[in-house]
C-alpha positions in Angstrom: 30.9 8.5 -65.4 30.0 10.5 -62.5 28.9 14.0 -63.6 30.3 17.0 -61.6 27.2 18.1 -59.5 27.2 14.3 -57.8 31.2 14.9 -57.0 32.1 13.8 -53.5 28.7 11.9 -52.9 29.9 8.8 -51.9 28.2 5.0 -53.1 25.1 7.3 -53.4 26.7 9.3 -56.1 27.3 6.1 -58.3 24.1 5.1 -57.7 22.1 8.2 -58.7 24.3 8.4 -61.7 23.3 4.8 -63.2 19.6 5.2 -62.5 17.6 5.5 -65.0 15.7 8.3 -64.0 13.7 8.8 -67.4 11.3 5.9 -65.8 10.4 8.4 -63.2 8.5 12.1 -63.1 12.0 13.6 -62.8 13.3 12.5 -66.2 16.7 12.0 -67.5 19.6 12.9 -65.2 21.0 15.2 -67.6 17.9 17.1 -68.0 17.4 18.0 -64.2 17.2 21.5 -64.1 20.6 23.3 -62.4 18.8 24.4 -58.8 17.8 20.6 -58.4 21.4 19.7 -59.2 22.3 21.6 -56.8 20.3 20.6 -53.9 21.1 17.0 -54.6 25.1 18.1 -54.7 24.9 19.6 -51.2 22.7 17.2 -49.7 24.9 13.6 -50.7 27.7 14.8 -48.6 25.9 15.2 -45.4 27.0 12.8 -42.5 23.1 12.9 -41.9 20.5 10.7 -43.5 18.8 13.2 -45.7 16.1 12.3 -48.6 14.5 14.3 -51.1 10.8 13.7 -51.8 10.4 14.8 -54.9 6.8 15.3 -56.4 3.6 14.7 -55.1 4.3 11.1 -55.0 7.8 11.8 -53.1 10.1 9.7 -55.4 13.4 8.9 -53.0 16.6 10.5 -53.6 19.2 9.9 -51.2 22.4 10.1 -49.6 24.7 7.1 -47.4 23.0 7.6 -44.5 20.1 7.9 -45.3 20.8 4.1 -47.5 22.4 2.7 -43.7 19.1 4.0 -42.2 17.3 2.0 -45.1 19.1 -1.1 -44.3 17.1 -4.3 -46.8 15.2 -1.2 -48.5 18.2 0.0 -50.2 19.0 0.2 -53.3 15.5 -0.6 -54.1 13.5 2.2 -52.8 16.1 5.0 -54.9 13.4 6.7 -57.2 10.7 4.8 -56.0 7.7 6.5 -54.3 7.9 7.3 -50.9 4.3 6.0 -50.0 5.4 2.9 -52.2 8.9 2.7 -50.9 7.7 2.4 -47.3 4.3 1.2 -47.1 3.9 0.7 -43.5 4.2 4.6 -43.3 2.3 5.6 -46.1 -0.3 7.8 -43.8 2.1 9.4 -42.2 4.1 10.2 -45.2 1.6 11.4 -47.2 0.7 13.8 -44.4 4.2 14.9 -45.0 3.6 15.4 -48.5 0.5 17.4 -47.9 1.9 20.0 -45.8 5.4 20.4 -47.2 4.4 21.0 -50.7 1.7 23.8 -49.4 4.8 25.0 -47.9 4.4 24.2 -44.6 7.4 22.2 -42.3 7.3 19.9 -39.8 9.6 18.6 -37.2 8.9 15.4 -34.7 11.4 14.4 -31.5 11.4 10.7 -31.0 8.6 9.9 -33.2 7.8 6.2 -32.6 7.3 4.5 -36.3 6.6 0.8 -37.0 9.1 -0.3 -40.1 10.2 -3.5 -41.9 13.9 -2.7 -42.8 14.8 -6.4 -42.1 12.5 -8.1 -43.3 10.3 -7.8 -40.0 8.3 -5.3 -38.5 10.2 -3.0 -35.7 9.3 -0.2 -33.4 12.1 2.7 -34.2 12.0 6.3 -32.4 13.1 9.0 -34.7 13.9 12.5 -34.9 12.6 14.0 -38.3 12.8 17.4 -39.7 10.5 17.7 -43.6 11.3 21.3 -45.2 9.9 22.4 -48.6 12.3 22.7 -51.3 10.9 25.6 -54.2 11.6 25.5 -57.8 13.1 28.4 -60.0 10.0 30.2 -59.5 9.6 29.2 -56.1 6.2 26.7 -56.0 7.5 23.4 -53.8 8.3 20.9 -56.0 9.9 18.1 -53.1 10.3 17.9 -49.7 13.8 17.8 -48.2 14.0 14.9 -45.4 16.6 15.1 -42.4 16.4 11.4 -40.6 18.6 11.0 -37.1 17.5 6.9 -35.4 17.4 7.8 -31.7 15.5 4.4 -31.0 18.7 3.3 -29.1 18.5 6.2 -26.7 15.1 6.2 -26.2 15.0 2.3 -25.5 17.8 3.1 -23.0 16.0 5.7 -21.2 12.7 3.4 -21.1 15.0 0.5 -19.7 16.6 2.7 -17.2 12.9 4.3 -16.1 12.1 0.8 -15.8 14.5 0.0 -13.6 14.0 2.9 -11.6 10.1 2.0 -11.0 11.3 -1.8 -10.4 14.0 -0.5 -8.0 11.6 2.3 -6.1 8.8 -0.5 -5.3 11.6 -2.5 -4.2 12.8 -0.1 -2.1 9.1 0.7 -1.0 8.1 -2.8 -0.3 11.5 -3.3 1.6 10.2 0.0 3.6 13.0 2.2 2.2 12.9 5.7 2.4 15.7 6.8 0.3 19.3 7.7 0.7 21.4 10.6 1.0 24.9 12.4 1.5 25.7 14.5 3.9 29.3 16.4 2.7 30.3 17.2 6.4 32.9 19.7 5.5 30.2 22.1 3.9 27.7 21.2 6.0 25.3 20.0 3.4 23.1 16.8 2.8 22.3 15.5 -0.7 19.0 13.6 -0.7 16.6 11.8 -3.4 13.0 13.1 -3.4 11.5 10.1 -1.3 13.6 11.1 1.6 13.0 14.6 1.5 9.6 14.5 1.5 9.9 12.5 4.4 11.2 14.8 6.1 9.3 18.2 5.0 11.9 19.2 2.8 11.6 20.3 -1.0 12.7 17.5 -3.3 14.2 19.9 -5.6 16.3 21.9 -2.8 17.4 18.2 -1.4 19.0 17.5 -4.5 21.3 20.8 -4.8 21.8 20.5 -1.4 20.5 20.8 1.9 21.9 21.7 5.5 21.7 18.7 7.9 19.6 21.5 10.2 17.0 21.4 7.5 16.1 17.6 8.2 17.0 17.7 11.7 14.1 20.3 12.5 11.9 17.3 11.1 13.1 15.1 14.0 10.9 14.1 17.5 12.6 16.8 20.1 13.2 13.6 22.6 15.3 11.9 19.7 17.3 15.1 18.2 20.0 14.6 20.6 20.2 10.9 20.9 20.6 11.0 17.5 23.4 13.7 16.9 25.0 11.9 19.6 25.2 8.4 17.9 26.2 11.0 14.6 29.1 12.1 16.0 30.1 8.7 18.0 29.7 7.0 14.3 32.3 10.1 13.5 34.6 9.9 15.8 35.5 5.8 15.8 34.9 5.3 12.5 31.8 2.8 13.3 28.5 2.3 11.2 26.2 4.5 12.1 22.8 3.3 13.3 20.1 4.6 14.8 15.9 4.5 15.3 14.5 7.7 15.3 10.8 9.1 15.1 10.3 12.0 12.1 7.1 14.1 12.5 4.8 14.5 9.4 3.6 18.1 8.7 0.0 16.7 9.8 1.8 15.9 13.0 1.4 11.6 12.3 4.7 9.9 13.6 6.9 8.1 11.4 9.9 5.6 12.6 13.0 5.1 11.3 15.8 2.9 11.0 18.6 5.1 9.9 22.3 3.4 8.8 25.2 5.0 7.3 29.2 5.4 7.3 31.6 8.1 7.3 34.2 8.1 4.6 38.0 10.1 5.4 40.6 11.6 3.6 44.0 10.2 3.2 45.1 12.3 6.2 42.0 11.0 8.5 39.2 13.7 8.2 36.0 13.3 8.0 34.9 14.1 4.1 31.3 12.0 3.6 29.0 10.8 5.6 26.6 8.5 2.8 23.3 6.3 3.9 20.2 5.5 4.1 17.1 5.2 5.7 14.4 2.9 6.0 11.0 3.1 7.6 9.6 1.0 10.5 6.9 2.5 11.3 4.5 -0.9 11.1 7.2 -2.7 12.5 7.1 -0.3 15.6 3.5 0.0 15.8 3.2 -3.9 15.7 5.7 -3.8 19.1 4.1 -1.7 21.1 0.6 -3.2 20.0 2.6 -6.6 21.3 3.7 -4.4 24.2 0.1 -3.2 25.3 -1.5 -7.3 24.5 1.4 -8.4 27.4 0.4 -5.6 29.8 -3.2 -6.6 29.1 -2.5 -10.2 29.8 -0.6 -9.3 33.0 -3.5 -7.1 34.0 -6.4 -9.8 33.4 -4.2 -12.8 34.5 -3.7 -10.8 38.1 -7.7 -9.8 38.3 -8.3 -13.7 37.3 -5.9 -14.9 40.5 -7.9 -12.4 42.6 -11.5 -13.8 41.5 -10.6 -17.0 41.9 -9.4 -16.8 45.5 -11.9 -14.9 46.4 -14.5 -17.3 44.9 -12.3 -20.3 46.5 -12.8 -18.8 50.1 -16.5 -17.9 49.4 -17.2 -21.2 48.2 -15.5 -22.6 51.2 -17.9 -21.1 53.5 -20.7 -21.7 52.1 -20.0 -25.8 50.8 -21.5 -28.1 52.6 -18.8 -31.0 51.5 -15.9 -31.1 49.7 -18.0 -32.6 46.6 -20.2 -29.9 46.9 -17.3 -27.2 47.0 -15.4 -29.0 44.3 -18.8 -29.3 42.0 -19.5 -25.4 42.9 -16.1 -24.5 42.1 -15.9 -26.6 38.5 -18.7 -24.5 37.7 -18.1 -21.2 38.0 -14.8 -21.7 36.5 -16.1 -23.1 33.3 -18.1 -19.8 33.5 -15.3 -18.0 33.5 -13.4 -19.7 30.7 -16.4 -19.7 28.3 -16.4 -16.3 29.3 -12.8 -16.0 28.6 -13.0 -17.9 25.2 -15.6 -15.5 23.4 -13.6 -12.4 24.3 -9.5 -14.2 23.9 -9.8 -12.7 20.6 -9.7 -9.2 21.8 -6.3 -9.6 23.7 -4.4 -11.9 21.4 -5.6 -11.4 17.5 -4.8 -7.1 18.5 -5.3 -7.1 14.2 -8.9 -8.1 14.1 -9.4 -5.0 16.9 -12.8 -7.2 18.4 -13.1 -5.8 21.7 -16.2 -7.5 23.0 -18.3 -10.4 22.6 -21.8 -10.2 21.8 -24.4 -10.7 24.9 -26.6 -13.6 23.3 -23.6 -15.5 22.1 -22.4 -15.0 26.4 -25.2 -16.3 27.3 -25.6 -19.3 25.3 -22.0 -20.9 26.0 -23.1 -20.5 29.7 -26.6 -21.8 29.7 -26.1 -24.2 26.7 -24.7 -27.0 29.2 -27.8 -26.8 31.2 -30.6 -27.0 28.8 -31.8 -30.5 27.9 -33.5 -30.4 24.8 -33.8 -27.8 22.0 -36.0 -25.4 22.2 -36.4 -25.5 26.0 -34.4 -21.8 26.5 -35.7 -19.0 24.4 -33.1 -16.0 24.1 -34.9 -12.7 22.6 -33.4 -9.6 22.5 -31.2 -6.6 20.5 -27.3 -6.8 20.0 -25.6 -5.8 22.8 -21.7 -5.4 23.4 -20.0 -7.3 26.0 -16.9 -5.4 27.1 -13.8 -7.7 28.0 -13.5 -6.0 31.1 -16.8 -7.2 32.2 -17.7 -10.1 30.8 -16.4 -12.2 32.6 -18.4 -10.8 36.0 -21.4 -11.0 33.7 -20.6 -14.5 32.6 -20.6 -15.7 36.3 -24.2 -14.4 37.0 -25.5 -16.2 34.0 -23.9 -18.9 35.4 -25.5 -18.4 39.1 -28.8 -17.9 37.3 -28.3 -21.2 34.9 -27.0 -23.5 37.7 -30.0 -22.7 40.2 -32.2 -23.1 37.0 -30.4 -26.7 36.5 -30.6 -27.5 39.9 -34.1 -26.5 41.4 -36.1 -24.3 38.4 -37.2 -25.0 35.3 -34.0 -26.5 33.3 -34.3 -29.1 36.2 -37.8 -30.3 34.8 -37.6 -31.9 31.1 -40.7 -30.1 30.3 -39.9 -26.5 31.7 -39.2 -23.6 29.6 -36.6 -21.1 29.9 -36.9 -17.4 28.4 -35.2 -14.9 28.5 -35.5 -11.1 27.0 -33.9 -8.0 27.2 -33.9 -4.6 25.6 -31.9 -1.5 26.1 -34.0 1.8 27.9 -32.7 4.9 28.9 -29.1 3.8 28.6 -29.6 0.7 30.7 -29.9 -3.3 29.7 -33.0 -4.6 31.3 -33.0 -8.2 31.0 -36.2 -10.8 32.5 -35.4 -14.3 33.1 -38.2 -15.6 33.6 -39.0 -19.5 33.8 -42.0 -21.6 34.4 -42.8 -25.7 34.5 -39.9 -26.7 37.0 -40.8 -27.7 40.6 -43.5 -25.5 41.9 -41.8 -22.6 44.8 -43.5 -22.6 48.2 -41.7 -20.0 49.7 -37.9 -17.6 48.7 -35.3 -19.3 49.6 -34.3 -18.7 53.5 -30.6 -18.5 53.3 -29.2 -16.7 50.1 -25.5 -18.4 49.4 -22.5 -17.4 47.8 -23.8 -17.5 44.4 -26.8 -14.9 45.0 -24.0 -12.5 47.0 -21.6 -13.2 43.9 -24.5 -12.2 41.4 -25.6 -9.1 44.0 -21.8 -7.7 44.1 -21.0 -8.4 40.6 -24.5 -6.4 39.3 -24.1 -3.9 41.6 -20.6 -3.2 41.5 -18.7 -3.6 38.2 -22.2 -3.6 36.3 -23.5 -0.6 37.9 -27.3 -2.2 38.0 -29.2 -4.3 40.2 -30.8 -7.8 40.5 -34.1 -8.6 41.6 -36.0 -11.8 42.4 -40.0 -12.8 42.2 -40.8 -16.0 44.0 -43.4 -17.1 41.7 -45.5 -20.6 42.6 -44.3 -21.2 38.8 -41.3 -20.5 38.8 -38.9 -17.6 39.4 -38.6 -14.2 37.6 -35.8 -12.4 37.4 -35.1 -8.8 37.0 -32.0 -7.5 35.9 -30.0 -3.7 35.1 -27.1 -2.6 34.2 -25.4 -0.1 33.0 -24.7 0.0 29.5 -21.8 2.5 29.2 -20.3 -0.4 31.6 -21.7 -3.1 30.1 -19.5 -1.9 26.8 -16.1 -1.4 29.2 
């Protein structure tokens, strides 16, 4: 038999009533005092999970939802102790406990718990309110428990901010900027905060709304038009918009886009929507005109090459005495000139790695390296200095000159002569000393200077800005050399 107070309670009801309560600190059902009645009465009806916590230990009454919430724990955790009842929460319920019956109340929003309702351990997110609930005389006696599961919601929103993080470094590592939706009849553009930023306006203001004047006064003066242009084209024929544009940053950088959209009409043919989106290219631009400056630098070096070399085919003409000697001459000096070109090809077709000269020492060992017979025999001393590509390969020839003569009459001629060479940098000037000793002894200079010694002259004294002297030494010949170093580094 149900008595009167438990009326209306639901499968609770029926289980409160056949409890036997006289095992717990409540005693007897029949003996509960009227104002606890009461306060069970009101609370078993509630579409809510509530519980009452009654005692210090918190022994468990309950109503349905609260035994749904429950799941596996119910029936058995009705008069039990809360801290017994749910173990795996004891700490935080007996902090409950503790502040409840002083008097106190606490309320949590999505408070993440750890419980074994089935059996295994699960994460849940819950909304809980604790109140005191006072006795006759008004001392807290129990704790009154409102329970509302919003694990599902919070779960949801996790997943959904997940997605959102997954789908913005998509979109980021795609090189998207964001989208937006320009409502052409009230003038106004409805962006995310990625693409307002981009283009200097405030994420919150983008989202309420925006006039398409707003985002065009982010846009490169030269491609405003162009680009209202293709706008109202796209409008007009009812084409896909698309169109490359450059937005300026607020520290004045340049960004490029790649902007794409579509308008959307009414049944009667007007313009309602214009939706789209917009992705950056700003590396992909970069990487073209980079491409566009290497080809213009190719063109420049090839034409400067074709000039060199008939120059140096009509010098060497005069000057040969056979066509094997003309032919030998020639080999040479064009060997210079692709050792030359080898150390500094980086420069003009690896643009990424930005190496814009070669270093002096490694220029002049692919040159004189051919010429030396045995280790050891060239000595090259001296501090790191930048070869400009514009000038190295005019410095490559005269190393050449130098080496060949070297090979052919000086020291590198002899097995036991000895090449060294030094340099240092003075007063914003390279001063380099070939020097070399133990090749055929030197009577007297040479009486006619060639094409080589007029090549080395012009090219020290023209694109080097330096000059070139020689000391006829019984010994062998000494070289002094300058040049400039602010051209040494073009």
């Amino acid at each position: 038999m149900v008595p009167g107070f438990l009326a209306g309670g639901g499968e609770m009801a029926a289980r409160i009533a056949e409890f036997d309560w006289s095992t717990t600190v409540l005693g007897p059902l029949d003996g509960w005092p009227a104002w606890l009645k009461t306060i069970v009465g009101a609370m078993l009806p509630s579409p809510a999970p509530q519980a009452l916590l009654w005692g210090p230990t918190g022994v468990l009454i309950y109503n349905d939802g609260y035994s749904a919430f429950a799941a596996d724990r119910h029936p058995g955790i009705l008069g039990q102790p809360v801290l017994e009842g749910w173990p795996e929460a004891a700490a935080f319920n007996q902090r409950v406990l503790d502040v409840c019956l002083r008097g106190g109340s606490l309320s949590f929003q999505d408070q993440p718990l750890v419980l074994n309702r089935h059996g295994k351990p699960e994460n849940f997110w819950l909304n809980l309110d604790y109140g005191p609930v006072r006795d006759a005389e008004g001392h807290p006696c129990a704790v009154l428990a409102i329970v509302v599961d919003n694990t599902k919601t919070v779960v949801a929103e996790q997943a959904l901010a997940k997605s959102k993080e997954r789908l913005s470094q998509a979109l980021q590592a795609a090189g998207m900027v964001g989208t937006w939706d320009w409502n052409i009849q009230t003038d106004t553009v409805y962006a995310d905060a990625r693409f307002a930023s981009l283009y200097g306006v405030d994420p919150e203001r983008a989202e309420q709304g925006a006039g398409l004047d707003a985002y065009l006064a982010a846009l490169h003066p030269d491609d405003v038009e162009p680009m209202q242009t293709s706008l109202r084209r796209a409008i007009a024929l009812g084409e896909s918009y698309e169109q490359e544009y450059r937005v300026v940053q607020a520290d004045g950088s340049i960004r490029w886009v790649h902007a794409r959209g579509e308008c959307i009409y009414d049944p009667m043919g007007e313009p309602l929507r214009f939706p789209g989106a917009t992705v950056d290219i700003t590396e992909r631009k970069e990487a073209e005109e980079a491409r566009q400056l290497v080809l213009r630098e190719l063109n420049h070096r090839v034409k400067n090459l074709f000039a060199v070399v008939s120059g140096m085919v009509t010098m060497t003409a005069r000057s040969a005495t056979s066509p094997q000697d003309m032919a030998t001459a020639l080999r040479g000096r064009l060997n210079a000139l692709a050792q030359a070109h080898e150390l500094i090809r980086s420069a003009v077709v690896e643009h990424e790695e930005h190496r814009q000269s070669a270093e002096l020492e490694a220029l002049m060992h692919a040159v004189i390296a051919p010429h030396v017979q045995h280790k050891g025999q060239a000595v090259l001393r001296g501090p790191n200095v930048q070869v400009g590509t514009q000038v190295a390969a005019s410095f490559a020839l005269v190393l050449h000159e130098l080496a060949t003569n070297a090979a052919k009459y000086g020291a590198l001629s002899a097995s036991d002569g000895a090449l060294d060479v030094s340099w240092e940098t003075v007063d914003g000037e390279l001063r380099l000393t070939w020097t070399e000793v133990g090749g055929p002894a030197i009577e007297m200079p040479p009486e006619r200077k060639g094409f080589g010694s007029q090549l080395m002259r012009m090219s020290v004294t023209g694109q080097l800005g330096g000059s070139i002297n020689h000391d006829w030494r019984r010994e062998g010949v000494r070289i002094a050399l300058s040049a400039s170093l602010e051209r040494m580094g073009r």
